[in-house]
VEXDREN-2710 file (C-alpha; in Angstrom, 1 decimal):
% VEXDREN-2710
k/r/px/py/pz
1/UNK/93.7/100.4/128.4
2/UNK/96.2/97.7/129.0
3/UNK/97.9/97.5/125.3
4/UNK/101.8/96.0/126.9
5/UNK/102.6/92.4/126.5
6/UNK/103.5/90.2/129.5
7/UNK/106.9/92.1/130.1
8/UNK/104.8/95.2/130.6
9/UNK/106.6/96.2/127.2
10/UNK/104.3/98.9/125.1
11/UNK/102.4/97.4/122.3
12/UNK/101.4/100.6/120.3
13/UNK/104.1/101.8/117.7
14/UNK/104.0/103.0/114.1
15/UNK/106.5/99.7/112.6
16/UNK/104.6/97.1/110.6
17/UNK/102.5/94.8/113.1
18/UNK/102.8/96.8/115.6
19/UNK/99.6/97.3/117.9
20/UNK/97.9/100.7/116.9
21/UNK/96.5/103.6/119.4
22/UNK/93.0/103.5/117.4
23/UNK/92.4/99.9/117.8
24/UNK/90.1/98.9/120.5
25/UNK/89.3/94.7/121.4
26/UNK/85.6/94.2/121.7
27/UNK/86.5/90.0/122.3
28/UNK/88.3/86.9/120.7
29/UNK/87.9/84.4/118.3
30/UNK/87.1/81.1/119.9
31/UNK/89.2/79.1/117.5
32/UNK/92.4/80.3/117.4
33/UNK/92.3/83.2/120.0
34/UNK/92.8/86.4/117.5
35/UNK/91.7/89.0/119.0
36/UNK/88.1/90.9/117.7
37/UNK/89.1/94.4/116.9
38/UNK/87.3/97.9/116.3
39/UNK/89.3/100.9/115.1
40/UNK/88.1/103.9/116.0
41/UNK/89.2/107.7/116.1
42/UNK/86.5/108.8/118.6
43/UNK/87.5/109.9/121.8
44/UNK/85.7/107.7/124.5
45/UNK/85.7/104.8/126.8
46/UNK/85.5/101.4/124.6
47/UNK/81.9/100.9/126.0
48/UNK/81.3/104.1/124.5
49/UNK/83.2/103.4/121.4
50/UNK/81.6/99.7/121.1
51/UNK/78.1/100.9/121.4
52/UNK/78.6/103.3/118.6
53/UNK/80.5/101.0/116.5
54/UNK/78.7/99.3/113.5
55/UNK/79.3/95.7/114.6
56/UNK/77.0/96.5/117.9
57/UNK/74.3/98.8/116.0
58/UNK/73.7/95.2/113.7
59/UNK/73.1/93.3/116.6
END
């Protein structure tokens, strides 16, 4: 999973804001971009997380 920013810089860190290991990005919001996140502390793919997730069992 790609979690840097555009310097190739990591993301993940334990600091305040910082992205988080568990968090997995099932899409984005349309009107301001935000990403659409799951956390999970499965072990998996994010297909497999995302299809055991809550968010795709109410579909």
């Amino acid at each position: 999973m790609n979690r840097v920013d555009i310097e190739e810089q990591s993301l993940v860190g334990s600091n305040n804001g910082d992205w988080k290991e568990t968090w997995f990005v099932i899409g984005q919001d349309d009107i301001v971009g935000d990403p659409i996140f799951i956390e999970s502390y499965r072990k998996g793919t994010v297909d497999e997380l995302y299809q055991k997730s809550e968010i795709y069992i109410r579909k």
